[in-house]
N, C-alpha and C positions, 0 to 999 in steps of 0.2 A: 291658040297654042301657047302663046305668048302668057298668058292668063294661067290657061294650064300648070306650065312650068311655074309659073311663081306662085300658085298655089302647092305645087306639090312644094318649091323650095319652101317656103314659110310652113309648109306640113312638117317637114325634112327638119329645119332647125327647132321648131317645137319639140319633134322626137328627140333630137340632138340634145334639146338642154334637159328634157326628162332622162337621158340616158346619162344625163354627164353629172343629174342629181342622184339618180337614184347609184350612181359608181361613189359620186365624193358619202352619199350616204350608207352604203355598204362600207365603202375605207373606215367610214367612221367608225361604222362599229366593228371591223377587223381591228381597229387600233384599240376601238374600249376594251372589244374580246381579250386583242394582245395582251394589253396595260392591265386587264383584271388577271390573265393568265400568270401572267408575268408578277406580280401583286400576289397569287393566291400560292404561287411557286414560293417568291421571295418569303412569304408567310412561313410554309411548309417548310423553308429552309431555317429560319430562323426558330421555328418549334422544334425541326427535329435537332440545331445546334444546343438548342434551349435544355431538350431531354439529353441531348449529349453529354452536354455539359454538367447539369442536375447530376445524373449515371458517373461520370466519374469523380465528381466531387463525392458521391453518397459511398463511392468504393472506397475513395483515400480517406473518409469515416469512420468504413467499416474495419479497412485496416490499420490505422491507429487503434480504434477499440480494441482490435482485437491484441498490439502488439500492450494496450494500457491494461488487458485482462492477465494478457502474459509473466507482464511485469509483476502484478500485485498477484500473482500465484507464485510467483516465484522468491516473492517480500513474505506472502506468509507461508510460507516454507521454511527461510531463512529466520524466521519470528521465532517460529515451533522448534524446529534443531536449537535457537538459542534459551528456550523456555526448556525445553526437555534440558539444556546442558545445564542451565542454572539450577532448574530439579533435581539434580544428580549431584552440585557442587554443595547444594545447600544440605539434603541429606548427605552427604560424605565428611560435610563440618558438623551435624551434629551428631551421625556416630564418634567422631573423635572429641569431638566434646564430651558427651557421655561419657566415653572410655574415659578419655581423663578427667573428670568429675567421678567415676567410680575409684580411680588410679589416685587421685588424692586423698577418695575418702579412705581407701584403705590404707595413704601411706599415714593419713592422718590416724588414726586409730592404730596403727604400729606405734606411732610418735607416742599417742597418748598412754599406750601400755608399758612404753620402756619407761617413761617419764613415770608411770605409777610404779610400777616395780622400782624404780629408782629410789623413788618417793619414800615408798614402803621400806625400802633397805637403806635409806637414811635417817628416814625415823625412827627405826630398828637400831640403826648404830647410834646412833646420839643418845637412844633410849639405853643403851649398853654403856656409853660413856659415862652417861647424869650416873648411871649404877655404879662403875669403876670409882667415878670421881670421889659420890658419896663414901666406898668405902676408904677409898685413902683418907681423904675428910673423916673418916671418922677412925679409923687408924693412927691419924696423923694427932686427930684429939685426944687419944687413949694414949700415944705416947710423949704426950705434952703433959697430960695430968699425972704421969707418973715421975 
């Protein structure tokens, strides 16, 4: 009986250290499982912070762009209103120009006809005088020789 017993006990702790292997080696791999759970978690968080992050960076992007589209529609607009005004200044200066380019030439050509009529009726007069003169001059000779 004696024998018995210490066969079964030496049976008993043979079982005991298979059971207390095969526990520490199930822990182990609960902790690999954990540690890779935990690992494939920490992953999935840091991709989805990753895409997060990406996503609102790609939005304050998109809206700069879009406030930079804004801007430069709103620059060539202000371009155009000042090209249209400048088209409008520039033809309004050369109908005044023209106008008074035609407004000289006709005051010139008044200038030039009074100045000829002028012209004309002083060489008309003078041409009257040299005749007056001549005949006193020779008035003046007929009653010198006499």
């Amino acid at each position: 009986l004696l024998n018995e017993l210490k066969e079964r006990e030496s049976r008993f702790a043979t079982f005991n250290n298979q059971l207390i292997k095969e526990k520490d080696a199930r822990d182990a791999i609960h902790a690999f499982h954990a540690t890779l759970k935990e690992r494939v978690d920490y992953l999935e968080g840091l991709m989805g912070d990753s895409a997060d992050k990406h996503a609102r960076e790609l939005e304050v992007a998109h809206t700069k762009l879009d406030q930079m589209h804004e801007r430069l529609a709103q620059e060539q607009k202000v371009k155009d209103v000042h090209h249209t005004n400048l088209h409008e200044q520039l033809a309004k200066e050369k109908k005044e120009r023209d106008t008074h380019a035609a407004s000289m030439s006709e005051r010139l050509g008044y200038l030039e006809r009074i100045l000829g009529d002028s012209a004309d009726k002083h060489a008309q007069e003078t041409a009257s005088m040299h005749a007056k003169f001549d005949r006193l001059q020779s008035r003046l000779a007929a009653f010198e020789a006499q």
